[in-house]
VORO-492137 format. One line per 8 residues: number of its first residue (from 1); for each residue x, y, z of N, C-alpha, C. Coordinates in pm, 1 decimal. Example, Ala and Ser with C-alpha at 12.3 -4.5 7.8 and 13.67 -1.06 7.14 Angstrom:
# residues 2
1 = 1319.0:-569.0:780.0:1230.0:-450.0:780.0:1320.0:-330.0:780.0  1285.0:-225.0:708.0:1367.0:-106.0:714.0:1290.0:3.0:787.0 .
# end
This chain:
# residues 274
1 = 2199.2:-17785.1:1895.4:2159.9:-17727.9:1766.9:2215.7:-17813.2:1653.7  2135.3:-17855.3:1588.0:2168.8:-17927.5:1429.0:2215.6:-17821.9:1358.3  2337.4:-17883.8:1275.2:2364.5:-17830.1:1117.9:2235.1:-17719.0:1014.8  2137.5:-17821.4:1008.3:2001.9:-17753.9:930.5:1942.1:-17655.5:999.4  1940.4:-17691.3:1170.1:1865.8:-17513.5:1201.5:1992.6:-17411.2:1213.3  2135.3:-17436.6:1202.2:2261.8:-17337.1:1188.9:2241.0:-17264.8:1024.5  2208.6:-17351.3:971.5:2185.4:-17266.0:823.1:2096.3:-17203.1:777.0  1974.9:-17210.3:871.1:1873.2:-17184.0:847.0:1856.1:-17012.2:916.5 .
9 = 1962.5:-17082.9:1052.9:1940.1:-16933.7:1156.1:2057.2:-16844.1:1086.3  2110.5:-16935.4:1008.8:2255.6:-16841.1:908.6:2177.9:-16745.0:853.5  2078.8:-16821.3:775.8:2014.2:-16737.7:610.7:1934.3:-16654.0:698.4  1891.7:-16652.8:804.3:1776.6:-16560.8:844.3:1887.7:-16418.0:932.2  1979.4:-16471.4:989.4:2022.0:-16339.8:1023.7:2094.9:-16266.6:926.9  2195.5:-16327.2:792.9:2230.9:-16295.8:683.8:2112.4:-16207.8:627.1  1981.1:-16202.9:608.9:1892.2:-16149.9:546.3:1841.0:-16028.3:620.6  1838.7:-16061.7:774.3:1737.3:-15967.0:840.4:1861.0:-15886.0:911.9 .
17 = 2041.9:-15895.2:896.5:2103.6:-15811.5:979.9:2057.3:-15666.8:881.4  2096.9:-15682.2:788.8:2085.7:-15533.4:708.3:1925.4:-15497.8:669.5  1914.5:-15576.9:627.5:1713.0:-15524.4:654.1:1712.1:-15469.3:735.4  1606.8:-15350.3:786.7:1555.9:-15297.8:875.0:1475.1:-15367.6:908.9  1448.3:-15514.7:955.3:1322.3:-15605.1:1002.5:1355.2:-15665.7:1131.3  1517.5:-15614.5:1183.4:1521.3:-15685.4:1298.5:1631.1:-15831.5:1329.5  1724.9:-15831.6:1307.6:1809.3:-15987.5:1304.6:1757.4:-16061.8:1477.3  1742.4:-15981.8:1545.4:1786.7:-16063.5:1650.7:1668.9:-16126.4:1729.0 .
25 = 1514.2:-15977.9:1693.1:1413.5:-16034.7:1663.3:1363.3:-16201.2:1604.2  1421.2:-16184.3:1485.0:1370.6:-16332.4:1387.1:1486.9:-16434.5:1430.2  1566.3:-16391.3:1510.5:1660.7:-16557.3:1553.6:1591.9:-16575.7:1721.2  1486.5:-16500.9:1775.5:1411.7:-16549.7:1851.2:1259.0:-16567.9:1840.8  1238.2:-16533.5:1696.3:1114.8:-16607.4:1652.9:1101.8:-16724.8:1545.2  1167.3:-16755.7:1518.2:1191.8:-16844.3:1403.5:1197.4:-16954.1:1510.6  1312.5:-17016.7:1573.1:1310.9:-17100.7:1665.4:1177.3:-17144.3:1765.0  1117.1:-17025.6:1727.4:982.5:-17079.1:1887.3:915.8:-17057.0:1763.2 .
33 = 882.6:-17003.1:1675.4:762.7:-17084.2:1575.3:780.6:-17258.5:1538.0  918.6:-17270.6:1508.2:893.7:-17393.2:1469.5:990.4:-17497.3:1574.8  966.3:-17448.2:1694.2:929.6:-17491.0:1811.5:1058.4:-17586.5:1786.9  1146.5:-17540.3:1802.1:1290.8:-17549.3:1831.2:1361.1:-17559.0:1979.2  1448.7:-17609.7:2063.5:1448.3:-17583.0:2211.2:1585.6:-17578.1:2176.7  1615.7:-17458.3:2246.5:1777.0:-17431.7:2192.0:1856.1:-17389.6:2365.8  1916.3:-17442.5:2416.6:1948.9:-17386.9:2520.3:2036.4:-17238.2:2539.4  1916.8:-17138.4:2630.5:1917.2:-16980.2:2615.9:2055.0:-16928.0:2578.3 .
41 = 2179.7:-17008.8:2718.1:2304.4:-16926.9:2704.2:2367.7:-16977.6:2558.9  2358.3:-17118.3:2514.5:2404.1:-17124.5:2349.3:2375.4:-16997.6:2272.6  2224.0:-17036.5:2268.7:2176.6:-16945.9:2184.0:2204.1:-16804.4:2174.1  2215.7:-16762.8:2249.9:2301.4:-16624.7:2299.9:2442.4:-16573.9:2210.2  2512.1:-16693.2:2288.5:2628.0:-16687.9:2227.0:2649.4:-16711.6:2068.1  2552.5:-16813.4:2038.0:2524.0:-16867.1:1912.4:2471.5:-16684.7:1794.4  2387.4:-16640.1:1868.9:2334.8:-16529.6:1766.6:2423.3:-16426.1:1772.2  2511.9:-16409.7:1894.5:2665.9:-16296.2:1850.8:2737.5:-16369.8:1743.9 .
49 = 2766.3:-16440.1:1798.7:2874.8:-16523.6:1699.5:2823.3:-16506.0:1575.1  2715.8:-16549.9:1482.8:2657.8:-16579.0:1383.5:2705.7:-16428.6:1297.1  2617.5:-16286.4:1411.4:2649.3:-16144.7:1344.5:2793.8:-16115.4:1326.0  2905.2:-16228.9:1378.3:3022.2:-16192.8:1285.8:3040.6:-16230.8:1162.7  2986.4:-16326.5:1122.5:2947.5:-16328.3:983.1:2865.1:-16223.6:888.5  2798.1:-16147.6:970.1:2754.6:-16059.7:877.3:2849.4:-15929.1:901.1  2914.8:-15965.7:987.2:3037.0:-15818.9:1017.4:3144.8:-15863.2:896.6  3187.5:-16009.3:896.8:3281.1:-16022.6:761.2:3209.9:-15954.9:607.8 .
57 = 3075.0:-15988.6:597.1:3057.1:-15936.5:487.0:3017.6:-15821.0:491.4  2987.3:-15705.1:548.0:3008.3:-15583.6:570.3:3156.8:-15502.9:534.7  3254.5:-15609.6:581.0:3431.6:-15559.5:615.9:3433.9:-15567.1:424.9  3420.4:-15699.8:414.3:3415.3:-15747.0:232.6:3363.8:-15658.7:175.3  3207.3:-15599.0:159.8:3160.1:-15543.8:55.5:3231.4:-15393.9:55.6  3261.5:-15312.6:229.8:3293.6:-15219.9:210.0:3428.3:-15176.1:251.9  3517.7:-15294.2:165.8:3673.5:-15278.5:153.8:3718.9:-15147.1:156.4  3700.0:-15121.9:-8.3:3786.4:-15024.2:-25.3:3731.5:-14871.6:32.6 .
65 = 3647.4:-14820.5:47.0:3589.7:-14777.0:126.9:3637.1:-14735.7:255.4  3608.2:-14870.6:352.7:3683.4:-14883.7:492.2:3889.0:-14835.2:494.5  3955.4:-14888.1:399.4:4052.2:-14839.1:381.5:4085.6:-14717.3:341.9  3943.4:-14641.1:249.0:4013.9:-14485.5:245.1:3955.1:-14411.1:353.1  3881.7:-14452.5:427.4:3834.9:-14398.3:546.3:3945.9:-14363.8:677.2  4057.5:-14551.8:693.0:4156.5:-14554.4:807.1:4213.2:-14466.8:765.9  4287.8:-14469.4:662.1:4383.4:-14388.1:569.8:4386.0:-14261.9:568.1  4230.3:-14162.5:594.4:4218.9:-14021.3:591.6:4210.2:-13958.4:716.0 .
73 = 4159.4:-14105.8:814.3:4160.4:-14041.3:967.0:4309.4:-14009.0:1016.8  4413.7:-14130.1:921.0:4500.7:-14102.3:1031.5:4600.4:-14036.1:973.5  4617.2:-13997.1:857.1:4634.6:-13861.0:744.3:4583.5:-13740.7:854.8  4463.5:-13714.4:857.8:4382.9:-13546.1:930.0:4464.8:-13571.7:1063.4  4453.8:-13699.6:1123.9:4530.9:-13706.6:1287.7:4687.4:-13667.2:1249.6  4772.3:-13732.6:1179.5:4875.9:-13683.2:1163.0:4924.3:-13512.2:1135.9  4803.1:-13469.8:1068.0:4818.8:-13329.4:1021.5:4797.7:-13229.9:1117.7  4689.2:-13323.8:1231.1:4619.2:-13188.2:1305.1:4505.1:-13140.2:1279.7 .
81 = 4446.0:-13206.3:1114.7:4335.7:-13129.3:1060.6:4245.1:-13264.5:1070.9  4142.1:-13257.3:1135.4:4063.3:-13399.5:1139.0:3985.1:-13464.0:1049.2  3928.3:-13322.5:985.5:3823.7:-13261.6:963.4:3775.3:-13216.1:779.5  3906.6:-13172.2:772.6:3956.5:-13096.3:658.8:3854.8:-13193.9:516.2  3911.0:-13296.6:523.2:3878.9:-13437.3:440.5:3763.9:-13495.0:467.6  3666.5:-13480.1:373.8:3520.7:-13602.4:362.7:3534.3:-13682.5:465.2  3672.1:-13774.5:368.1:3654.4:-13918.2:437.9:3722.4:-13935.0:625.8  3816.4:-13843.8:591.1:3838.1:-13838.1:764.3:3715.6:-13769.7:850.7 .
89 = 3637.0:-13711.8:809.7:3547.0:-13655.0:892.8:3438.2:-13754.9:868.6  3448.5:-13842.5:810.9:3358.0:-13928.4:814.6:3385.5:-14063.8:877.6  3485.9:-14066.5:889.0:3547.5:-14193.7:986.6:3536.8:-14162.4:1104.6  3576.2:-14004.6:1148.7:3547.8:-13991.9:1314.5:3422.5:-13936.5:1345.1  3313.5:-13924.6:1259.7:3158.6:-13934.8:1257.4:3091.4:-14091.5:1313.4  3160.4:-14201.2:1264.4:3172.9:-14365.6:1318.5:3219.7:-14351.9:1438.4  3343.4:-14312.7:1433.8:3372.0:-14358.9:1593.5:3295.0:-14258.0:1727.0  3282.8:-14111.8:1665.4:3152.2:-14106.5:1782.2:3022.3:-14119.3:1816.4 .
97 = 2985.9:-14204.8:1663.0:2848.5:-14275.9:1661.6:2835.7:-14400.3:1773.2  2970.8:-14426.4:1792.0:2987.2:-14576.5:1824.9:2979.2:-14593.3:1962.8  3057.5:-14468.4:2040.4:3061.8:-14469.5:2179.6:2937.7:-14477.7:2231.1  2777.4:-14368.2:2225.7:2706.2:-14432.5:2276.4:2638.7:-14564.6:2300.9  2639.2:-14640.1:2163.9:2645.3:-14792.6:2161.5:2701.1:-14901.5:2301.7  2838.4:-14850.1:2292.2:2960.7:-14940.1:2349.0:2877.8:-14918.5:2494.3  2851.2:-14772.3:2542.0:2823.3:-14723.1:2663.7:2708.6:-14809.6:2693.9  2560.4:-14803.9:2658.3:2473.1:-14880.9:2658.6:2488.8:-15048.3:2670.2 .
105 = 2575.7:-15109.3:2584.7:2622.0:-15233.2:2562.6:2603.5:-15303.7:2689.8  2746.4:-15223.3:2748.2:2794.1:-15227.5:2848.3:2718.0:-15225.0:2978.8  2624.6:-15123.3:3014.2:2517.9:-15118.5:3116.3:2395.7:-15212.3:3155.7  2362.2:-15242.5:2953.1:2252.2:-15339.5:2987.4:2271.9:-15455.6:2890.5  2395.8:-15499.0:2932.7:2381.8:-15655.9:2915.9:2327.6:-15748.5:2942.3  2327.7:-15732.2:3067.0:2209.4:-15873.7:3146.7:2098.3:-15808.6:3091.2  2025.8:-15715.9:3081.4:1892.7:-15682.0:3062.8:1823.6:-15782.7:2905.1  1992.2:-15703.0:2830.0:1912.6:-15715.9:2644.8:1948.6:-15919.9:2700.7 .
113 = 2023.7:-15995.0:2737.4:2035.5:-16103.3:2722.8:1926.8:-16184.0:2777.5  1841.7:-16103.9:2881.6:1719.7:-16131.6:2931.9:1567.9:-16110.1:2823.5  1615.1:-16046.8:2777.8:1485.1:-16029.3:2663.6:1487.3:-16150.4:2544.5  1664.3:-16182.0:2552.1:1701.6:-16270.1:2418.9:1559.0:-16384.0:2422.0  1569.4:-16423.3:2558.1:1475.5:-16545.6:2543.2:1301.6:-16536.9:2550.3  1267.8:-16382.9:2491.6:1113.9:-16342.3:2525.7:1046.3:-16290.7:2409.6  990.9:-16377.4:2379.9:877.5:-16377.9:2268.8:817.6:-16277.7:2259.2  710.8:-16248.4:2364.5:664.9:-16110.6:2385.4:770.2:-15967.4:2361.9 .
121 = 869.2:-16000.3:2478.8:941.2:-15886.0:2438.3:1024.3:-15836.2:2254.5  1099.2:-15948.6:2212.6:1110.6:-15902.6:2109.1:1008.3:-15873.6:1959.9  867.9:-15941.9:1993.6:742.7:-15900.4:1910.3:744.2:-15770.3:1967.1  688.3:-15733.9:2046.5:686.3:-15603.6:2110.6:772.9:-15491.1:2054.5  876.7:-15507.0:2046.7:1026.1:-15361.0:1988.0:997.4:-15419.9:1821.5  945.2:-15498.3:1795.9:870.3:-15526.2:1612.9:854.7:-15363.1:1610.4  729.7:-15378.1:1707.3:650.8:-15255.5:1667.8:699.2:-15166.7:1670.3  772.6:-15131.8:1796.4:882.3:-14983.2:1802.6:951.5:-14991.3:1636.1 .
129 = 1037.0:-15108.2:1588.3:1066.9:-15057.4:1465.7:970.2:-14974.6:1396.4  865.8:-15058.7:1345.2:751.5:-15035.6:1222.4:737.3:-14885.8:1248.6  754.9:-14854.6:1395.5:703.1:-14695.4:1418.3:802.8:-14624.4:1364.9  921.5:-14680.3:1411.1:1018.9:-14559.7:1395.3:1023.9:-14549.2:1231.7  1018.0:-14683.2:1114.9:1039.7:-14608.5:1015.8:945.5:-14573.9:944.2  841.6:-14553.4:980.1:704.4:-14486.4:940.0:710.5:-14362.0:967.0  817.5:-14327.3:1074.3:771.4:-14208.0:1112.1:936.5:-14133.4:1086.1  1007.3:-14234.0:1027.7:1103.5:-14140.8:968.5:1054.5:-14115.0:783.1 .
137 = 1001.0:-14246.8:804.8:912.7:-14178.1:602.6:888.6:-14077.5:614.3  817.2:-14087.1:713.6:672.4:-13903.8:721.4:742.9:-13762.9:798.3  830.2:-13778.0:832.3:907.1:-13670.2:894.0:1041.3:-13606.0:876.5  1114.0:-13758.2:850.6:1228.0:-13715.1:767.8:1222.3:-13659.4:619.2  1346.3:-13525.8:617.8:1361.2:-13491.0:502.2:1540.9:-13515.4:437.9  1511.3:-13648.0:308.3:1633.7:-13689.2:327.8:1722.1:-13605.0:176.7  1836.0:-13536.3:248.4:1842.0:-13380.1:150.9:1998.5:-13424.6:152.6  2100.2:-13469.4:244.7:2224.8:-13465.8:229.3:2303.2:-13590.4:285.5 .
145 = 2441.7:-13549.2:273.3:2508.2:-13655.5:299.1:2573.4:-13659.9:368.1  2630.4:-13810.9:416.1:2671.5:-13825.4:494.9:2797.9:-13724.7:606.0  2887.6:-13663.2:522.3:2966.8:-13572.1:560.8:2933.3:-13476.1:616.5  2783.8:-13428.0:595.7:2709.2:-13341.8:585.5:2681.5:-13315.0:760.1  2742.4:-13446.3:805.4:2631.3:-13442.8:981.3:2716.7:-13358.5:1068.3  2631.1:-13286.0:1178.9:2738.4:-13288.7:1286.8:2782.0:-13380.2:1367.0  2872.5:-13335.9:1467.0:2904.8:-13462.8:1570.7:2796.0:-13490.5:1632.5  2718.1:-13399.5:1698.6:2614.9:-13401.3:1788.5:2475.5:-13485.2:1743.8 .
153 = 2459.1:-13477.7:1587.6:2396.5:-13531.5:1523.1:2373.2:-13738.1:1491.0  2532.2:-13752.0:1519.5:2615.4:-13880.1:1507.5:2598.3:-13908.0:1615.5  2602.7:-13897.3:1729.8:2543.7:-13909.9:1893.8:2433.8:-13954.6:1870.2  2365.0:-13900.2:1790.6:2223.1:-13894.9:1806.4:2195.3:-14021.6:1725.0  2259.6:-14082.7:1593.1:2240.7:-14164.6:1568.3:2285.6:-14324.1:1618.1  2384.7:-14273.0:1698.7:2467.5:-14382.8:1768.0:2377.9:-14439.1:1878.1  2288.7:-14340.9:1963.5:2219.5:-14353.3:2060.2:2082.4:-14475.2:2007.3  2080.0:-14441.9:1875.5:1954.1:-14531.7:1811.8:2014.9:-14680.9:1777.7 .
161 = 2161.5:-14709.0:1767.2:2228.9:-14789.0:1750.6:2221.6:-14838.2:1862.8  2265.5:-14779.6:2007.1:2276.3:-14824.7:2111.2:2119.5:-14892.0:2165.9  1964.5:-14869.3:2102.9:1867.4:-14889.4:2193.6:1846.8:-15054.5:2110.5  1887.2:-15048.0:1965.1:1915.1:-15197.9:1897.9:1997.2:-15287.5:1988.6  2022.3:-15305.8:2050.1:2126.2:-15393.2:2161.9:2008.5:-15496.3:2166.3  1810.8:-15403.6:2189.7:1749.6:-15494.5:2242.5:1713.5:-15586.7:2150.1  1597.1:-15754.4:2124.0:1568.5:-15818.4:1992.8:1462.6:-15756.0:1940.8  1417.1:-15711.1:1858.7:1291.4:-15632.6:1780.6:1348.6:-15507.0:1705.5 .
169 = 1436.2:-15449.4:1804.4:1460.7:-15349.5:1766.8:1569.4:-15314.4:1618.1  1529.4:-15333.8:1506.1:1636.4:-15333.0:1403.7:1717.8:-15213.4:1418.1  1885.4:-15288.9:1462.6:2014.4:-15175.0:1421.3:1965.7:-15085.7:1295.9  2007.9:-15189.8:1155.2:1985.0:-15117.0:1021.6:1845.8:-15023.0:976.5  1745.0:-15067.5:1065.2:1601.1:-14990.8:1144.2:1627.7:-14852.4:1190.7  1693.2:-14858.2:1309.5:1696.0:-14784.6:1406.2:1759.6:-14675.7:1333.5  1896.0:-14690.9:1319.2:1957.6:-14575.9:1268.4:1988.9:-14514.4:1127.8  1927.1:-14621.1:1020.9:1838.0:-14582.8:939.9:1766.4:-14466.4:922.6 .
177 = 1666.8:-14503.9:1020.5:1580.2:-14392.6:1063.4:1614.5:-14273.7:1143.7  1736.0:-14302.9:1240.2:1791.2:-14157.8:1259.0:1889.4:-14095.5:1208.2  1912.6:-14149.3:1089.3:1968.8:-14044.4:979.3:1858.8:-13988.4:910.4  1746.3:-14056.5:862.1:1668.0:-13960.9:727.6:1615.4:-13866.8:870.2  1601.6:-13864.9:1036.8:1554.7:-13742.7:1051.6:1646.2:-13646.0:1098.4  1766.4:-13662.9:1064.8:1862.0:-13587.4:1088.6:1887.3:-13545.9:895.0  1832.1:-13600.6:779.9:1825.2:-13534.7:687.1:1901.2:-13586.9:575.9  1944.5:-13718.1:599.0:2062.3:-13780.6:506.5:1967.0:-13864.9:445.1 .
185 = 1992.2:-13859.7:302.6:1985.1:-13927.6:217.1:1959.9:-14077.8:197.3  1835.2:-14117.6:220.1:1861.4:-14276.4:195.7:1955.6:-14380.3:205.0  2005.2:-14374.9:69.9:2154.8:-14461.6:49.8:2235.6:-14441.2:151.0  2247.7:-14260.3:184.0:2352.4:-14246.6:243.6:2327.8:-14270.1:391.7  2215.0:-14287.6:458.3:2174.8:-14333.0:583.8:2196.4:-14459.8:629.0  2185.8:-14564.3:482.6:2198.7:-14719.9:526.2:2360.7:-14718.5:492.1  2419.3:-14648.9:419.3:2585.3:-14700.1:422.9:2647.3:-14607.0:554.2  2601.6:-14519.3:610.4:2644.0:-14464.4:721.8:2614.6:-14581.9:835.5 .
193 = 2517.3:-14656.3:804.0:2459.2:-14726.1:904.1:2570.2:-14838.7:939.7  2547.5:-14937.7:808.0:2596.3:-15062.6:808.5:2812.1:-15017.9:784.4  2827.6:-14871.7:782.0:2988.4:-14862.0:822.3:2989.0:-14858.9:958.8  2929.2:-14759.7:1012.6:2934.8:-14756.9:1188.4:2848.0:-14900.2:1259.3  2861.1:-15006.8:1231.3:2816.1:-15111.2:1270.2:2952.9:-15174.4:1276.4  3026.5:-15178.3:1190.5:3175.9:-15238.4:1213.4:3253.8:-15260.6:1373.8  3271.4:-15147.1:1404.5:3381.6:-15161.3:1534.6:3210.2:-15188.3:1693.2  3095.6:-15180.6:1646.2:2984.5:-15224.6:1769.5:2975.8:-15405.2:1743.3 .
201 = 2913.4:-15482.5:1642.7:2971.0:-15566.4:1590.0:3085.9:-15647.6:1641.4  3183.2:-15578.2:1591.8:3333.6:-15675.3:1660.3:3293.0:-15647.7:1816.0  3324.8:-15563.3:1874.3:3326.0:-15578.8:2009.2:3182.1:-15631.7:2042.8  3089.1:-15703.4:1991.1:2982.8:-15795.8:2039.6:3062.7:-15895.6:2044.1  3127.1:-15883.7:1932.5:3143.3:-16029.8:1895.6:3259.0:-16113.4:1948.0  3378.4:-15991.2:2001.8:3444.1:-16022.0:2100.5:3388.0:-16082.1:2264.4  3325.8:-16015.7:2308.0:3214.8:-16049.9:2440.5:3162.8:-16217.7:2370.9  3131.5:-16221.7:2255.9:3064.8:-16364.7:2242.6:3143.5:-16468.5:2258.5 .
209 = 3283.1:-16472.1:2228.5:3402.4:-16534.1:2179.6:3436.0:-16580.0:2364.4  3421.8:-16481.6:2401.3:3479.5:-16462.3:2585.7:3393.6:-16569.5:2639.9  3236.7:-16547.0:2623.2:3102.4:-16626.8:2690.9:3134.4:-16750.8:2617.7  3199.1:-16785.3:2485.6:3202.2:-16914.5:2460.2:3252.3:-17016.8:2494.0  3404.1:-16971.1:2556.7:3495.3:-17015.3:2629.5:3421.7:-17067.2:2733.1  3385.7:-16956.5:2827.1:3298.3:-17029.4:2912.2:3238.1:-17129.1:2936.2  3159.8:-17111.1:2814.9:3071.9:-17246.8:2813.0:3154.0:-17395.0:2797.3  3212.7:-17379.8:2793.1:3319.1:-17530.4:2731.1:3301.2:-17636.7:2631.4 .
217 = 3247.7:-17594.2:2534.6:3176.9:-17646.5:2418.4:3233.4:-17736.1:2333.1  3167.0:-17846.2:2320.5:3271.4:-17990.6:2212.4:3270.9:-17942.3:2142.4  3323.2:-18017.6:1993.6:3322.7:-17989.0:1886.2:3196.0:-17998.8:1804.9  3089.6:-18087.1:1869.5:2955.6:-18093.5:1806.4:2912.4:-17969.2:1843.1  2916.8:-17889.3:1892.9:2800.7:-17758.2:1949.1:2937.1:-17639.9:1850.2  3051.1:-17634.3:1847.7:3134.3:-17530.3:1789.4:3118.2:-17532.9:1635.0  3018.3:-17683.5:1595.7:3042.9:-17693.9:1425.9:2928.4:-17613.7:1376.9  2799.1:-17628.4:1465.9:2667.5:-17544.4:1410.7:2735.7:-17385.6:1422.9 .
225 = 2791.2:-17323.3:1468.5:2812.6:-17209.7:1492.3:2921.6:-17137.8:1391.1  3016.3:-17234.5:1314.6:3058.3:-17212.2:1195.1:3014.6:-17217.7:1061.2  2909.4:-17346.1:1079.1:2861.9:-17321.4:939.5:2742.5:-17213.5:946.9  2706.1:-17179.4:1058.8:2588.8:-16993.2:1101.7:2710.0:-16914.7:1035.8  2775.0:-16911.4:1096.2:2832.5:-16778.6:1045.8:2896.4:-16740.2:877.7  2946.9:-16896.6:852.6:2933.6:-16860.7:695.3:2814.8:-16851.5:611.7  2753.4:-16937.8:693.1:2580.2:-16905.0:582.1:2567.2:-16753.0:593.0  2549.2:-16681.3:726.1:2534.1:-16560.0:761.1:2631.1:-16428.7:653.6 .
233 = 2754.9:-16491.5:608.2:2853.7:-16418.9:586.5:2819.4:-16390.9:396.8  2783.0:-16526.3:363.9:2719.1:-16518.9:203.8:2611.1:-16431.0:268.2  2536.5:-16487.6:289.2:2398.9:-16407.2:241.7:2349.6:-16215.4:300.6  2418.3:-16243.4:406.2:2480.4:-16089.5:450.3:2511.1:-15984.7:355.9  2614.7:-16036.1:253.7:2722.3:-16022.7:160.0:2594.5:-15943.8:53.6  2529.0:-16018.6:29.9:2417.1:-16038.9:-96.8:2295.3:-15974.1:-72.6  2259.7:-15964.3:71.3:2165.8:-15789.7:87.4:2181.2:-15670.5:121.5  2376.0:-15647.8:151.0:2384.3:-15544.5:131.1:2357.5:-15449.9:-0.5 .
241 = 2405.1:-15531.2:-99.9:2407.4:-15519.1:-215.1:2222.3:-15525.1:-231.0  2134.5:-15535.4:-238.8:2012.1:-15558.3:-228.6:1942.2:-15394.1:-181.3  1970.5:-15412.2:-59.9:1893.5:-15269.7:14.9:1999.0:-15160.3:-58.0  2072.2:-15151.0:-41.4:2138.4:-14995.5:-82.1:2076.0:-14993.1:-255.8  2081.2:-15070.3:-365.2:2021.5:-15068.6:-443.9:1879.2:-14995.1:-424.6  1813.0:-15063.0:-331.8:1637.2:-15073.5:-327.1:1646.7:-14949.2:-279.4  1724.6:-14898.3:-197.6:1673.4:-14699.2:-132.5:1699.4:-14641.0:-216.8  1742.9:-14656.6:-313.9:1857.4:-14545.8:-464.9:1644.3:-14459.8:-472.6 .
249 = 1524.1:-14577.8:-485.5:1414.1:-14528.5:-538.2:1290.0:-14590.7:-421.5  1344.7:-14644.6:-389.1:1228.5:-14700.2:-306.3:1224.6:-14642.8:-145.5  1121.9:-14661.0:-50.7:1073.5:-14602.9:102.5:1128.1:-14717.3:166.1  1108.4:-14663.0:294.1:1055.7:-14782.5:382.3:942.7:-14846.3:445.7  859.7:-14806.5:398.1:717.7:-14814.6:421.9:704.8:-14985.4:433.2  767.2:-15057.8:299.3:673.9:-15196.6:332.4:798.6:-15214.2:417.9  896.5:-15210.3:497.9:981.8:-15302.3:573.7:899.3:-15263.7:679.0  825.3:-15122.9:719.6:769.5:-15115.3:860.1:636.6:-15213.8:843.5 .
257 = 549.8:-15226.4:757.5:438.0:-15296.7:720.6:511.1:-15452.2:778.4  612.4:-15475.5:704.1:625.3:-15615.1:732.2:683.1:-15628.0:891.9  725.6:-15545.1:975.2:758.7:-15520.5:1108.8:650.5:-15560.9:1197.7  554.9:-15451.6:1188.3:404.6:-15454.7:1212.2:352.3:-15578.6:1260.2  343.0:-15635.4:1111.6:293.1:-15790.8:1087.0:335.1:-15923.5:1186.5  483.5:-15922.6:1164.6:539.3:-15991.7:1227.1:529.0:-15993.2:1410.0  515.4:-15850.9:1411.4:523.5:-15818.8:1569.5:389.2:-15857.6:1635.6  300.7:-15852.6:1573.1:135.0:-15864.9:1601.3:162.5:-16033.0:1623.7 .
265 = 195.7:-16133.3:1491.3:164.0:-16189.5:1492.1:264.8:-16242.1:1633.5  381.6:-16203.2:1660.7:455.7:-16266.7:1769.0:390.6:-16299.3:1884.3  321.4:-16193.9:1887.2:221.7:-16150.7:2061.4:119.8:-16233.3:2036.9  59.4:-16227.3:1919.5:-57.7:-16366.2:1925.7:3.5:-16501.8:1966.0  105.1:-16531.0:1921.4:187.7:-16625.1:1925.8:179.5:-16676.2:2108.8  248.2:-16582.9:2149.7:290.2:-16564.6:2286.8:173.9:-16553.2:2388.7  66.0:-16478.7:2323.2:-77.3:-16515.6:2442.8:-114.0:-16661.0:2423.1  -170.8:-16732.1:2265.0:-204.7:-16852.1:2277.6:-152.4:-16941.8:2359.3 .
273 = 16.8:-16950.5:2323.2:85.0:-17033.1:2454.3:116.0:-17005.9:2545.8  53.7:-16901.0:2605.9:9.0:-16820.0:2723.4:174.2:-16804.3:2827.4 .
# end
């Protein structure tokens, strides 16, 4: 991998982690559109690695935040009261969003790392996005907030976190959409989202760090993968700030439109070169 396609696959997962359009999708279509040959297990390792850059700017934008969150969990844990507090009941709303994730992770690794390299397959979960947030526009009613959920509810969104493992399937998509049909608020669906992405995230990104070793990689193959992750880490940085703005008034309608699009066109893609 060159420098120029590391910055390129920077700016595209920087853009598309928090979009609901799919990151892992467009770092296996971008490369086979413009007919790139990247060897699978790099690349692998290459597109965890990269989403720690968008995990730094996640940690960055939602500092202070993340600190009154540790701070109240382990305040309610110290007290006995878990619960009592917004923000502690909203920190251990994350961590049992998270377990189904980890659980899934874990089971179908070889599977999602098998799809990494399939055109078809990640055009294909395009579409599962486009559906799901079309059909959280039209069904969800988004009335409250985040504090607002139950546990059982947070399962439920974690589980949509956990089926993103595969490429097509957008995380910021997925559970996005299973907050507005569990009833949360826009804004408050994508910052519920992109907080409980934190501790799934690191532990990818730990597993990537492990597989890299592995590989035994010079310093020419370890340099594209640093300057990914800082490209990834600016521009990450710069659509969080972007989408949480854009839901304050706007749908999701054109991100599923542009899902759609992309996914159609993948599969055309993938029959021509049969």
């Amino acid at each position: 991998m060159t420098i120029l396609q590391s910055v390129v696959l920077g700016v595209v997962q920087g853009i598309t982690e928090f979009l609901p359009i799919s990151s892992s999708a467009h770092l296996v279509l971008v490369p086979s559109v413009l007919g790139w040959e990247i060897d699978p297990g790099y690349a692998f390792v290459f597109d965890i690695l990269v989403q720690m850059g968008t995990l730094l700017a996640v940690i960055v934008y939602f500092a202070p935040t993340l600190a009154h969150l540790i701070a109240a969990a382990w305040n309610g844990l110290r007290r006995r009261r878990l619960f009592d507090d917004p923000d502690s009941r909203t920190a251990w709303l994350i961590l049992v969003a998270t377990v189904p994730a980890v659980i899934l992770g874990v089971v179908l690794h070889d599977v999602v790392e098998a799809a990494f390299n399939s055109l078809p397959a990640a055009s294909s979960f395009l579409l599962v996005t486009a559906a799901l947030l079309a059909a959280a526009e039209r069904f969800g009613r988004p009335q409250r907030p985040v504090a607002d959920l139950r546990f059982p509810e947070a399962v439920f969104v974690g589980l949509a976190q956990g089926l993103a493992l595969f490429p097509g399937i957008s995380r910021s998509g997925a559970t996005i959409s299973a907050g507005l049909f569990r009833g949360l608020l826009r804004p408050e669906a994508a910052r519920f989202s992109f907080l409980m992405s934190v501790p799934v995230m690191l532990g990818a990104g730990l597993i990537g760090v492990r597989d890299l070793f592995s590989l035994s990689l010079g310093i020419d193959s370890i340099a594209p993968i640093a300057v990914g992750f800082l490209t990834a880490a600016v521009v990450g940085y710069l659509s969080i700030r972007w989408l949480l703005a854009y839901l304050v008034t706007h749908r999701l309608y054109a991100f599923a439109i542009y899902c759609a699009a992309v996914g159609v066109i993948g599969l055309a893609l993938g029959i021509i070169r049969g």
